[in-house]
C-alpha positions as CSV (number, residue, x, y, z in Angstrom):
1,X,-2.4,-12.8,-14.2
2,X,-4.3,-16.0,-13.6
3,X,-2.7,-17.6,-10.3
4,X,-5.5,-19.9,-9.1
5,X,-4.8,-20.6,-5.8
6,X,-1.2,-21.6,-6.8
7,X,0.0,-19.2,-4.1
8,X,-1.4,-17.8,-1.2
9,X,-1.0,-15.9,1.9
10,X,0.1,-17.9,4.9
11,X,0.4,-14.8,7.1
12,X,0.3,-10.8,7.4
13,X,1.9,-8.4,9.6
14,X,1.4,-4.5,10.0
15,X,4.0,-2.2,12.6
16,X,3.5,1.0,13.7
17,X,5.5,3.1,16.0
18,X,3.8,3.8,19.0
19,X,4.0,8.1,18.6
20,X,0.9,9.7,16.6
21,X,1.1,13.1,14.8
22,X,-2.6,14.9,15.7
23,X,-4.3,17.7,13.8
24,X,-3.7,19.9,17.1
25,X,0.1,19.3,16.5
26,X,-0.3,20.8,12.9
27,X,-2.7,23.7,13.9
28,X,0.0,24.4,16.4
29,X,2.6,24.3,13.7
30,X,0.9,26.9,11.3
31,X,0.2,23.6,8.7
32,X,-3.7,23.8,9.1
33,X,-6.3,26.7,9.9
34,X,-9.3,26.2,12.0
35,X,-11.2,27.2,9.3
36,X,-9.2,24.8,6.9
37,X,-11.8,22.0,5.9
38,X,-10.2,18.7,7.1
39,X,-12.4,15.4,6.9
40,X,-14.1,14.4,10.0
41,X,-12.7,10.9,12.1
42,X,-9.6,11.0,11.7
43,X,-7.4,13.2,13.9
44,X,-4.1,11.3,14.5
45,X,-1.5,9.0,12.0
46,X,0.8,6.9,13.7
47,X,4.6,8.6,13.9
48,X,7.9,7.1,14.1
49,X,9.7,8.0,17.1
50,X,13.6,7.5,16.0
51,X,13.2,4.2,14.1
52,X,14.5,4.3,10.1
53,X,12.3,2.5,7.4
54,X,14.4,-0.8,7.3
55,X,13.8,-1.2,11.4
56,X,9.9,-1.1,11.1
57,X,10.2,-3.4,8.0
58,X,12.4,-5.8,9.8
59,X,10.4,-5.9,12.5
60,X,7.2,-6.7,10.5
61,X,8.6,-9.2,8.5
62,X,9.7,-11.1,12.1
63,X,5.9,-10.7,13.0
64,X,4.9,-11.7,9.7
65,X,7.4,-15.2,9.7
66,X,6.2,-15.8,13.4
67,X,2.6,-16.0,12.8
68,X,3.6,-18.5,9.3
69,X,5.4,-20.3,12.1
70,X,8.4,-19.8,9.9
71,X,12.2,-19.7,10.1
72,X,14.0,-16.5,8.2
73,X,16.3,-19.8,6.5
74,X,12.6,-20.5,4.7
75,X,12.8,-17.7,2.6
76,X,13.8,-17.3,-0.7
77,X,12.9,-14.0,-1.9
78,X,12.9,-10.9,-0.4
79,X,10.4,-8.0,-1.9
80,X,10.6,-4.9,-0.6
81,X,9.2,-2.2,-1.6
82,X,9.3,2.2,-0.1
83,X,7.8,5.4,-1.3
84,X,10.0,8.0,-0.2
85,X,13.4,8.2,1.9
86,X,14.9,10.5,3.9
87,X,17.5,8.8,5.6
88,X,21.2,9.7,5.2
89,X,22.2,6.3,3.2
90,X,19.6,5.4,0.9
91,X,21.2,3.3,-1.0
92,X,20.3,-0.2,-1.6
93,X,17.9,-0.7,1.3
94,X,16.5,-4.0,0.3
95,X,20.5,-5.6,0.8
96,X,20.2,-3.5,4.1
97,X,17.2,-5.0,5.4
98,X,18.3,-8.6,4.3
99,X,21.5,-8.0,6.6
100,X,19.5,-6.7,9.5
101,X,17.2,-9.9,9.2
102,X,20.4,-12.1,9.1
103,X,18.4,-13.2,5.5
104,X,21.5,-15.7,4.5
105,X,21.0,-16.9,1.0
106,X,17.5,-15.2,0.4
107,X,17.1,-12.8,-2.3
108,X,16.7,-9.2,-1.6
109,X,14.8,-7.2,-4.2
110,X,13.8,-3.4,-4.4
111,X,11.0,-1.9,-5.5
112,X,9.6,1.7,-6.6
113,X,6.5,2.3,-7.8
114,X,5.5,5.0,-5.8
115,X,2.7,4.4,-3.3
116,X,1.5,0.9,-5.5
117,X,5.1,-0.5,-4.4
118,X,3.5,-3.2,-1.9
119,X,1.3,-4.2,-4.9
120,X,4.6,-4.3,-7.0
121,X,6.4,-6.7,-4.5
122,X,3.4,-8.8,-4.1
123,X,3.4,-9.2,-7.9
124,X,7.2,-9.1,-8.3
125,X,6.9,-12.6,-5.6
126,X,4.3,-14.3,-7.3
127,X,5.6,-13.9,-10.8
128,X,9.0,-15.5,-9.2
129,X,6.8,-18.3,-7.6
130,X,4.8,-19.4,-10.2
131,X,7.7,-19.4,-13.0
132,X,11.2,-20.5,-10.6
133,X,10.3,-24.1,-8.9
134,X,13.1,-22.6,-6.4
135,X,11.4,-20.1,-5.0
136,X,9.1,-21.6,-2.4
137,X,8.1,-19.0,0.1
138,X,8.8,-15.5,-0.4
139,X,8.2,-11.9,1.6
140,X,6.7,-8.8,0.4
141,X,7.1,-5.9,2.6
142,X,7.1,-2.3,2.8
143,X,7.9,0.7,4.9
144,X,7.6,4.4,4.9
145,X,8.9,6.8,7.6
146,X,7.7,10.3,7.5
147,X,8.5,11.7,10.7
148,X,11.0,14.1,9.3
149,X,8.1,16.0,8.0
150,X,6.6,16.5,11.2
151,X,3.0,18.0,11.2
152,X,3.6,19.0,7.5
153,X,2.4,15.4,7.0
154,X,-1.1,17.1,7.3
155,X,-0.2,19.6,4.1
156,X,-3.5,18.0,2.1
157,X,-6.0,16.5,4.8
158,X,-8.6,15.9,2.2
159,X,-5.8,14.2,-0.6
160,X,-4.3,11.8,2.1
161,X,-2.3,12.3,5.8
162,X,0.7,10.0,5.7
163,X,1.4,7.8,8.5
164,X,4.5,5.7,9.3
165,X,4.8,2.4,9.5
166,X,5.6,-1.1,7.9
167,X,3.7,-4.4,6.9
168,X,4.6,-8.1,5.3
169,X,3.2,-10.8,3.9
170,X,4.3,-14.3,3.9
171,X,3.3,-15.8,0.8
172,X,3.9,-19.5,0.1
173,X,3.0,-22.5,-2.2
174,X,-0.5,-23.5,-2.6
175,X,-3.5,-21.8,-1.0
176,X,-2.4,-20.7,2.6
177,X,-4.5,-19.0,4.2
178,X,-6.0,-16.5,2.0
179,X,-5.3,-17.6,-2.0
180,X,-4.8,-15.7,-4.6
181,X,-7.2,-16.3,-7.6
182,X,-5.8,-13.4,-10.0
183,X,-4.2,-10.0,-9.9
184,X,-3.5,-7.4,-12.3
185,X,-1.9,-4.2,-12.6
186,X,-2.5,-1.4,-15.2
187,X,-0.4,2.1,-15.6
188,X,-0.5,5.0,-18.0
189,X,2.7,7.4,-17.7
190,X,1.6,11.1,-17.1
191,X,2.9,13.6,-14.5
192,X,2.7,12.4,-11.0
193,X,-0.2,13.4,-9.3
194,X,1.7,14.7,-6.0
195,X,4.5,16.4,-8.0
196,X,2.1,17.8,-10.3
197,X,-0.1,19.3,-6.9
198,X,0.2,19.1,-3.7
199,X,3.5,18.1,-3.2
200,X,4.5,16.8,0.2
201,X,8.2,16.4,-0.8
202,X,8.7,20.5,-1.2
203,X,8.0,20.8,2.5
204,X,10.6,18.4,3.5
205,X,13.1,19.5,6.1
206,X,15.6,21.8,4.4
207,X,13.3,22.8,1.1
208,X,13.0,26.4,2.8
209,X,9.3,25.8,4.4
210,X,6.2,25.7,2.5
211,X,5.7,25.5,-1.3
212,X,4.2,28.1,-3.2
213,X,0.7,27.3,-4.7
214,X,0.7,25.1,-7.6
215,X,0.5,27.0,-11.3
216,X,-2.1,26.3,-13.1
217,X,-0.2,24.1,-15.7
218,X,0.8,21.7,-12.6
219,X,-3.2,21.9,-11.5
220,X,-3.9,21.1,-15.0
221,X,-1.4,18.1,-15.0
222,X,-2.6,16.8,-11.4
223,X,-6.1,17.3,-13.2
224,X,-4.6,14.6,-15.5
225,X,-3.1,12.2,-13.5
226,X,-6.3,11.7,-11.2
227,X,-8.4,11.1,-14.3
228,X,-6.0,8.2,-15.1
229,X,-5.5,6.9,-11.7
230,X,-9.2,6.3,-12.8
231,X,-8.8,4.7,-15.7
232,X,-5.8,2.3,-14.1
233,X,-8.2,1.4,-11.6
234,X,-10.8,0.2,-13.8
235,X,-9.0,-1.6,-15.9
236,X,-6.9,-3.4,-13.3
237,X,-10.4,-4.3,-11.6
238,X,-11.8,-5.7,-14.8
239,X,-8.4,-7.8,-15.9
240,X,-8.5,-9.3,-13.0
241,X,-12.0,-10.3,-12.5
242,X,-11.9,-11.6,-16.2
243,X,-8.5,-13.8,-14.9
244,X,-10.8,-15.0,-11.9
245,X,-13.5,-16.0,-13.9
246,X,-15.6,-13.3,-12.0
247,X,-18.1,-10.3,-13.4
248,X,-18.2,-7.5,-11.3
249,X,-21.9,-7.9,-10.6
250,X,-21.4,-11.5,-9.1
251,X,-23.0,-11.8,-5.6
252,X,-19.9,-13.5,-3.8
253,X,-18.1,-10.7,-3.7
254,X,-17.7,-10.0,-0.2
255,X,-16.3,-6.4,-0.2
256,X,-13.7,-4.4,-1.4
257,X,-11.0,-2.8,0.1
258,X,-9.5,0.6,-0.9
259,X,-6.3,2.7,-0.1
260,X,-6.2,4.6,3.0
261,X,-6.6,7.7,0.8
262,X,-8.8,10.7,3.0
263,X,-12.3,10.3,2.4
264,X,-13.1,13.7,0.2
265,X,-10.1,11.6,-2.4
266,X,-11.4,8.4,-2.1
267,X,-15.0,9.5,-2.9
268,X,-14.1,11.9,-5.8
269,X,-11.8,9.4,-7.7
270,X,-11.7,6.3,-6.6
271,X,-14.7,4.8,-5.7
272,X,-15.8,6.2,-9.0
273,X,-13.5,4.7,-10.7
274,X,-14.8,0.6,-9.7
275,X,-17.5,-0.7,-11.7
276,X,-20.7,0.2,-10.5
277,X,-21.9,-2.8,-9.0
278,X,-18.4,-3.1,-6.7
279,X,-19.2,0.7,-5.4
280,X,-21.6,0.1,-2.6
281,X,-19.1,-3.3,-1.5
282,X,-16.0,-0.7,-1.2
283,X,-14.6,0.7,2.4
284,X,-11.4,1.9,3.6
285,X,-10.3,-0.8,6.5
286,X,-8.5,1.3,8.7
287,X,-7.7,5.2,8.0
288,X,-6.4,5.9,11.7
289,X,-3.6,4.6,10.3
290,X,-3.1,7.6,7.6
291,X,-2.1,6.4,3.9
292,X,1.2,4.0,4.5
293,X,3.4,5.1,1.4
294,X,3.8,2.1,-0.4
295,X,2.6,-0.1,2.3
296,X,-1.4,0.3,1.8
297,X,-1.8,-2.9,-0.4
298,X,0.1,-5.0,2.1
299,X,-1.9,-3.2,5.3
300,X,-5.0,-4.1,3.7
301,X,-4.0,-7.6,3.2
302,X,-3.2,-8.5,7.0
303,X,-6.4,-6.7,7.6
304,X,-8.4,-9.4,5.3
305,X,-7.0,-12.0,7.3
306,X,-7.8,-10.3,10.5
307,X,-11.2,-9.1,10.2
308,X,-12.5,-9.1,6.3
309,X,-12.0,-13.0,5.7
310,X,-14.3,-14.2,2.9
311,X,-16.4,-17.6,3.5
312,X,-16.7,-20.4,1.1
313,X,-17.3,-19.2,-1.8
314,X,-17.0,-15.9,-1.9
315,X,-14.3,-13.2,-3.1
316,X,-12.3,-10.4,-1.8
317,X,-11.0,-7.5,-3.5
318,X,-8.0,-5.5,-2.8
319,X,-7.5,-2.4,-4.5
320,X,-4.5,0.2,-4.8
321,X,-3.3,2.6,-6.8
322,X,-0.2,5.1,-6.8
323,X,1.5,8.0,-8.4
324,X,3.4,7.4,-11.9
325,X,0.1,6.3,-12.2
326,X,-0.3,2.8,-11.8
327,X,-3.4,0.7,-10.1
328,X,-3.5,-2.9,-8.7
329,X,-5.8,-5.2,-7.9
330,X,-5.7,-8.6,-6.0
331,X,-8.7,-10.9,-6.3
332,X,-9.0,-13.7,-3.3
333,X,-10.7,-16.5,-1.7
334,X,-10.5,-18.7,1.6
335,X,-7.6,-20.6,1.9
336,X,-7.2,-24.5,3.3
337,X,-7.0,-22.8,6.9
């Protein structure tokens, strides 16, 4: 999707609770070993002490409109977009949130695409933007809550440790802050890659403790799903370099920034999976934050504006991908301020 600098990012907001959920908690628990082999530097995610997933999302949103230095009456559309939920009334949580942010005539729209949602409802906006004249500013946000889990958050240190949390994005008219040159988003349907392994939702509260060990057909499947995360990743890199006018070789290319997947992941399957010459510019901005459900997309995006800004000229990457399997990527360049 060519977008050139039509829309941009005016501001970005990440929330999380104040508790943290450490490795000690889970060797304590039983969840990890001492001789299990969890990946060095990080030892804590963020936890949520009592608050549900539309709280931390409201509350990043009202960051998120403060620092555009804009009223909740400003916005038209709503994008919100969750991984999981375990709260006792799930349903419609995008109408829920709108009521809690007193939202008026704005839009509320769900999303679900797993852990790529915040790329979903950054896409789902802009595609609203750029064809409705109406819809002039617009918030994509996201939220995940995994404290019911408790230290079985930890279940597969080297696959990803969730943390809680929420994050938004004001996006508005013209360049903003941070444009948005192109994006696209590429999926395959296989068997998800958590249901098909190392499931995190069999060890939720009330499943009757831990899961057995996967067969070897769900192995085989999870085997399957990685290798096209891969390919969804690649392919959403290149279509949107080729919308941006960009090759991945191009020297402006200031970095790129990956999902808050654990290292032993990220360095198996996904930095693979960028064209070669975008390897060596790939980190992951902040993993003492754990992998935010849906939220990494968004996370990584108030990150760029706080401390991964490129200059004149140059170009950022944002990366992400999900279960299903689906892969995003965002391609951007310095706004008008």
């Amino acid at each position: 999707m060519r977008i050139d600098s039509r829309v941009g990012l005016a501001s970005a907001a990440l929330w999380l609770p104040a508790g943290r959920c450490t490795t000690e908690d889970a060797l304590v628990d039983g969840v990890l070993t001492a001789d299990q082999d969890v990946p060095p530097g990080v030892d804590s995610v963020p936890e949520g002490q009592g608050e549900s997933a539309e709280d931390m999302a409201a509350q990043a949103v009202l960051r998120a409109l403060a620092g555009a230095d804009r009223p909740m009456s400003d916005v038209d559309l709503l994008a919100y977009a969750w991984a999981v939920r375990c709260a006792e009334h799930p349903y419609s949580p995008p109408h829920r949130l709108a009521k809690q942010l007193s939202a008026g005539d704005c839009l509320p729209v769900g999303l679900l695409q797993g852990c790529n949602g915040g790329a979903a409802a950054v896409e789902t906006a802009v595609t609203r933007m750029l064809t409705d004249e109406r819809v002039r500013v617009a918030v994509a946000v996201t939220s995940d809550t995994f404290a019911a889990y408790g230290s079985r958050r930890w279940t597969e240190p080297t696959m990803m440790v969730v943390g809680d949390g929420a994050a938004a994005v004001v996006l508005v008219r013209g360049p903003g802050r941070l444009a948005l040159v192109a994006m696209a988003t590429s999926g395959h349907t296989c068997a998800d890659i958590m249901e098909a392994g190392q499931d995190i939702r069999v060890r939720a509260p009330g499943a009757g403790g831990f899961a057995a060990r996967p067969s070897d057909r769900s192995l085989s499947e999870a085997a399957h799903s990685v290798e096209y995360l891969g390919h969804c990743v690649n392919r959403a890199v290149r279509h949107a370099l080729a919308d941006a006018g960009l090759e991945a070789g191009d020297p402006g290319i200031s970095a790129v920034l990956l999902p808050r997947l654990a290292d032993p992941f990220t360095e198996s399957f996904v930095r693979p999976a960028l064209p070669e010459p975008l390897r060596s510019k790939a980190r992951i901005p902040d993993p003492h934050t754990g992998h935010l459900g849906a939220g990494d997309t968004l996370a990584n995006l108030e990150y760029a504006l706080r401390c991964a800004m490129p200059a004149p000229g140059e170009h950022l990457l944002v990366v992400n991908g999900g279960q299903g399997v689906a892969a995003s990527c965002l391609v951007l360049a310095p706004g008008t301020g």
